[in-house]
C-alpha positions in Angstrom: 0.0 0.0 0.0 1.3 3.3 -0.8 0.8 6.6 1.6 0.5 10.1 -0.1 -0.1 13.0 1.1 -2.4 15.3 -0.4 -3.7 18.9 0.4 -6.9 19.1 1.7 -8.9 22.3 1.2 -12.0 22.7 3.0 -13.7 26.0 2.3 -10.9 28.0 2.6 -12.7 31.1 2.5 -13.9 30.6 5.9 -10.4 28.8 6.8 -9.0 32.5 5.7 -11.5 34.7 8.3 -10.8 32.4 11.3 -6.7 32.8 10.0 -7.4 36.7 10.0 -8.8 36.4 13.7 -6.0 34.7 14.9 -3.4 37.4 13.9 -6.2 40.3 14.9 -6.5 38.4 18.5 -2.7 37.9 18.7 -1.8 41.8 17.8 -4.6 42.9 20.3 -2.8 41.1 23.2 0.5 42.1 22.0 -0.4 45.3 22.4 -2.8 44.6 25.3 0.8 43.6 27.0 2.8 46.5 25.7 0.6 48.9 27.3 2.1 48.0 30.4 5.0 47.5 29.8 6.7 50.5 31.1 5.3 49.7 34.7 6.6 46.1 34.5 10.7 47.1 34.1 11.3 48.3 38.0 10.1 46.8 41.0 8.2 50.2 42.4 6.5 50.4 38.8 5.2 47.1 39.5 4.1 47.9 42.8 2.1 50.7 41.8 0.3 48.6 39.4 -0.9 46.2 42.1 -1.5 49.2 44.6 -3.8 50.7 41.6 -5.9 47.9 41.4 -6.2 47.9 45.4 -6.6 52.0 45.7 -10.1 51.9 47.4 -12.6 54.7 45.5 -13.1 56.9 48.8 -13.2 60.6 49.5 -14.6 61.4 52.1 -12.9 58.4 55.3 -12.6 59.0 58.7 -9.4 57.2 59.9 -9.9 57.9 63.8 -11.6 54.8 64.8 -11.7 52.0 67.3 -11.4 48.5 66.3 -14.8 48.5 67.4 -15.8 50.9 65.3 -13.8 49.9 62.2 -15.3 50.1 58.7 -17.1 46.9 57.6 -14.9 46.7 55.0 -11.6 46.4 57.1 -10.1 43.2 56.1 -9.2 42.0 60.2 -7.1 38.9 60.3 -10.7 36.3 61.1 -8.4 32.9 60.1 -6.8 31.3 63.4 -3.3 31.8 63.7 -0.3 30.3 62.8 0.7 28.1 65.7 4.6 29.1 64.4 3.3 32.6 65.5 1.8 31.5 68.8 4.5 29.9 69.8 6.6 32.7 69.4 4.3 35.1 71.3 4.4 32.6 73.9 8.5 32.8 73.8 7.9 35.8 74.5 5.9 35.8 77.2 3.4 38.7 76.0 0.7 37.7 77.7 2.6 38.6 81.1 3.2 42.0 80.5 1.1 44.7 81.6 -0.2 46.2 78.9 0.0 46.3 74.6 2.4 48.8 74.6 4.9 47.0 76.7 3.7 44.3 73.9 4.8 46.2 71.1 8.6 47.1 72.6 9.1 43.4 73.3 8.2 42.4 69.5 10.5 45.3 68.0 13.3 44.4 70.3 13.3 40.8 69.3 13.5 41.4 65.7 15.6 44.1 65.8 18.2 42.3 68.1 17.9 38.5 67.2 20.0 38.0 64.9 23.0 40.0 66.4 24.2 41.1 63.0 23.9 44.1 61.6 20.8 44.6 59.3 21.8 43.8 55.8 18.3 45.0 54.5 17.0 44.1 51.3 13.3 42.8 50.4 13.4 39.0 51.4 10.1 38.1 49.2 8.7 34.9 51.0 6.2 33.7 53.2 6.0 34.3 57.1 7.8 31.9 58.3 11.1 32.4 56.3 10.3 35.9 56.5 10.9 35.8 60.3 13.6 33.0 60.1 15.6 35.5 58.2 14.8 38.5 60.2 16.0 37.1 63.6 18.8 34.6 61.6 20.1 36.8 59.3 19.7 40.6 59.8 17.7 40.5 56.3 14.5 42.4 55.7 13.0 45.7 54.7 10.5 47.9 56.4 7.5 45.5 54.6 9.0 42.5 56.0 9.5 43.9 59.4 5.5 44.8 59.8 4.5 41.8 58.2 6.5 39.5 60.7 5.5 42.1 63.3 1.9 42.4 62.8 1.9 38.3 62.9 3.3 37.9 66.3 1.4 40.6 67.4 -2.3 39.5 66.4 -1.2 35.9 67.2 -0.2 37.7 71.1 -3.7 38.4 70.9 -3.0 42.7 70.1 -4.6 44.5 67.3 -2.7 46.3 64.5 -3.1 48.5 61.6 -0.2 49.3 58.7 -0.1 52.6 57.8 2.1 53.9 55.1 3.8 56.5 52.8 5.3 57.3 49.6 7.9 59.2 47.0 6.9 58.0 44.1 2.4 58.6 43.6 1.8 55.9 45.7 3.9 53.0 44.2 6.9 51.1 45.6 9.5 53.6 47.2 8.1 54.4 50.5 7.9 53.4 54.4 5.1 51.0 56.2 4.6 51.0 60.4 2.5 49.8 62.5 0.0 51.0 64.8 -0.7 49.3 67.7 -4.7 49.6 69.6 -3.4 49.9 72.8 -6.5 48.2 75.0 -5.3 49.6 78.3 -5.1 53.3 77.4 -7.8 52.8 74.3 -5.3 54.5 71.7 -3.7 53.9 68.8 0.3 54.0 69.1 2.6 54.5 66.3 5.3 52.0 66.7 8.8 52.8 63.6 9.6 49.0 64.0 12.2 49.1 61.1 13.6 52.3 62.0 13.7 52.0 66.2 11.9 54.9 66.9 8.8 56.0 68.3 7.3 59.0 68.8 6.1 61.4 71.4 5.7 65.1 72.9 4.4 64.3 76.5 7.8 61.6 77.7 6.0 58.2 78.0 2.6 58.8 75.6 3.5 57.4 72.6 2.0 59.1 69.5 -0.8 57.7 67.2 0.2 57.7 63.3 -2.4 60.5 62.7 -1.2 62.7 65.8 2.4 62.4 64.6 1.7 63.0 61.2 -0.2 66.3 62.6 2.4 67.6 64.7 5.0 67.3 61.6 3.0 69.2 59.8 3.0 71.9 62.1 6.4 71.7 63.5 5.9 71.4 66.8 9.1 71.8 68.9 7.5 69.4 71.3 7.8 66.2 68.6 10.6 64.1 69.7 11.7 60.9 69.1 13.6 57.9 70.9 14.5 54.3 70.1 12.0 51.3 70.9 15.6 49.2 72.2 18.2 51.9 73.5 20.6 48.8 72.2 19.4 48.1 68.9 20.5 50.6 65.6 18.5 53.3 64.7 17.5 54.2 61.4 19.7 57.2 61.2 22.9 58.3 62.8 21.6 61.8 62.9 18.2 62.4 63.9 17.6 65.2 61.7 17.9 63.0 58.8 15.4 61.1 59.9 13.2 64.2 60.6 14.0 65.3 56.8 12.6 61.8 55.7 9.3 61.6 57.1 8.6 65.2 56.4 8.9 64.2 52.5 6.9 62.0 52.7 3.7 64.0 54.5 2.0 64.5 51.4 1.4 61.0 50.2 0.4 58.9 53.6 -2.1 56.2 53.0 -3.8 53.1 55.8 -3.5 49.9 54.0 -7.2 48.7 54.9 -6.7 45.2 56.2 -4.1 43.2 58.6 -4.8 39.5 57.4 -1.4 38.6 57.3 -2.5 34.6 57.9 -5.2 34.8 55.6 -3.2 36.0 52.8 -0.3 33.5 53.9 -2.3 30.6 53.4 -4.3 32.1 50.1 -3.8 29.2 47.4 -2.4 31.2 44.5 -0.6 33.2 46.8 1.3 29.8 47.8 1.3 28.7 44.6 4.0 31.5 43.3 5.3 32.2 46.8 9.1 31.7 45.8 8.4 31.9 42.2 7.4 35.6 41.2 6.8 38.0 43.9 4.3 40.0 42.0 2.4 37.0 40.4 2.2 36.5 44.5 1.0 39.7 45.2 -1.4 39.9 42.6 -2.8 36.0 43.1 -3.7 37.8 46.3 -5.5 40.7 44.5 -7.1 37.9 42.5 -8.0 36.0 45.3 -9.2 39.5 46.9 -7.3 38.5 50.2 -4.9 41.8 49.6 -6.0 44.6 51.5 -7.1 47.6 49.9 -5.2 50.9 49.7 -7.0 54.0 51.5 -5.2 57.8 50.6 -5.4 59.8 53.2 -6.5 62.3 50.9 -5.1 66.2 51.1 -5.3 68.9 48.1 -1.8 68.4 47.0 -1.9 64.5 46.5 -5.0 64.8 45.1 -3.9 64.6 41.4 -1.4 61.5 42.5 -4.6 60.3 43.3 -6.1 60.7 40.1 -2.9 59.6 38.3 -3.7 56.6 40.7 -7.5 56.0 39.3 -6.6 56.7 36.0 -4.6 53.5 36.4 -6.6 51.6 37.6 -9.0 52.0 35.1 -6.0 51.4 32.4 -5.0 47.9 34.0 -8.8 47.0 34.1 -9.5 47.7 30.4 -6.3 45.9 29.2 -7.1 42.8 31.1 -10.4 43.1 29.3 -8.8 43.6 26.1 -6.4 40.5 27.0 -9.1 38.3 27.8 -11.1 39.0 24.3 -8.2 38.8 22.6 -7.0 35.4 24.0 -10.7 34.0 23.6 -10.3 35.0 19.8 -7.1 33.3 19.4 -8.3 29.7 21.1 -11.5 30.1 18.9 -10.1 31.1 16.1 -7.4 27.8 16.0 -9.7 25.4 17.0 -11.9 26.5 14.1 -9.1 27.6 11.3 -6.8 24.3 12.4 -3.9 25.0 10.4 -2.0 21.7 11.8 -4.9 19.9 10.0 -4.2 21.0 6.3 -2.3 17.8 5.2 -3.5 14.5 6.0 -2.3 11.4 4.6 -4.1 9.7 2.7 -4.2 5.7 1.6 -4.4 4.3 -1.7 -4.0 0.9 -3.4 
């Protein structure tokens, strides 16, 4: 028997359209994917991208209240939490001390001290656990690992915590993130410069809430001082006006990252799933997911059009992913229907 093989044409006008969709589909997510691609070359672009899609569409937010008062909308940390966590709070022995604020010094001091190196910095990129291992091992991590790790033994001590944060750069990637502690026994919120070793104060032993430093900045009150969390531990800055000169810059762009579900996310499936992989496929499996919090401006007159460069973003992102989506759709339908593999077939003959 002898096998030839012979061109088969089936209607090729109708081959031809679904062969013109494929390359129309393929150039729309080409370009869908170009769009973007001047936020996807530096880390902070790509931050911004993710903190577009999590800016949260509010004017008009009132940032002074009680955990039992929060906005509906707050993401708290509802999973239970990591035993790893417990245990360390435990180490600790936080539930001896007298009150949240004591709490809060013993957590700083810990991470800041652990490892007995100096800090090397540097984002480490992981989950919790190696987060923490690294921190107190190592000397590694930046600000967002230190309130991450932070924020866990805190909640898992049984405290309540909010990340506040600022920027350079319109809200993207360069920037600072603290916690604020609810301090139960005096019923305020306390700043607490983890990464930096500093809090804040005018009246000597009444720490300062994010909002009331931020406000006494603002006006330059002689009265603002600062002092380290661990008198033993490095400070953020050699000279303290330096560090004065940084968070006045950034004043204008501070924003409350709405949510403190540190666990949840954690233990969010496509979070784990690139965990190690891609940190911003992780971070946006958790925007996916919608176990990221969302990002609340504290909005003022002069960050108001950062703000707006912000929205217009985040309507951008949204309409390419739209675009990307019809244009993939066309390119699977359009090659199951034109099936170019399928053109020869062989053919027996006697």
């Amino acid at each position: 028997m002898l096998v030839a093989t012979q061109l088969i044409v089936v209607d090729d006008g109708r081959r031809n359209v679904w062969k013109y969709l494929f390359w129309v589909g393929l150039l729309a997510a080409l370009l869908a994917v170009f769009s973007l691609a001047p936020f996807l070359i530096e880390t902070t672009n790509v931050v911004k991208l993710r903190n577009a899609l999590l800016l949260r569409d509010a004017d008009d937010v009132r940032f002074q209240w009680t955990p039992a008062e929060a906005p509906v909308d707050f993401k708290w940390e509802q999973g239970p939490a990591d035993p790893y966590f417990v245990a360390i709070a435990e180490r600790l022995r936080l539930a001896e001390m007298p009150d949240d604020w004591s709490r809060a010094v013993t957590i700083s001091s810990h991470l800041l001290t652990s490892s007995g190196k100096k800090l090397r910095g540097g984002a480490i990129k992981t989950d919790l656990r190696r987060t923490y291992e690294r921190i107190t091992r190592n000397g590694d991590g930046y600000c967002g690992d230190f309130v991450r790790v932070f924020m866990a033994i805190a909640i898992a001590g049984g405290m309540q915590v909010r990340p506040w944060a600022f920027s350079f750069d319109g809200f993207g990637g360069h920037g600072h993130i603290w916690p604020e502690i609810w301090n139960r026994q005096t019923k305020d919120w306390q700043l607490v410069g983890v990464f930096n070793n500093y809090y804040f104060f005018e009246d000597p032993g009444v720490p300062l809430s994010a909002l009331e430093f931020r406000q006494a900045l603002m006006e330059g009150a002689d009265s603002l001082k600062l002092a380290p969390l661990d008198p033993a531990a490095r400070v953020g800055w050699k000279y303290e006006e330096k560090a004065w000169a940084y968070y006045r810059r950034g004043l204008p762009q501070w924003y409350l990252w709405w949510g403190n579900d540190v666990f949840t996310y954690d233990r969010a499936g496509l979070v784990r799933l690139f965990d190690g992989v891609s940190r911003p496929l992780e971070q946006f499996g958790g925007v996916i997911q919608d176990v990221s919090p969302r990002l609340q401006v504290l909005l003022t007159p002069e960050n108001r059009p950062q703000v707006e460069a912000m929205m217009s973003l985040k309507h951008r992102i949204w309409s390419t992913i739209s675009v990307l989506m019809v244009a993939l759709t066309t390119i699977v339908v359009s090659l199951l229907c034109w099936r170019p593999w399928s053109r020869r077939v062989p053919r027996g003959t006697a």
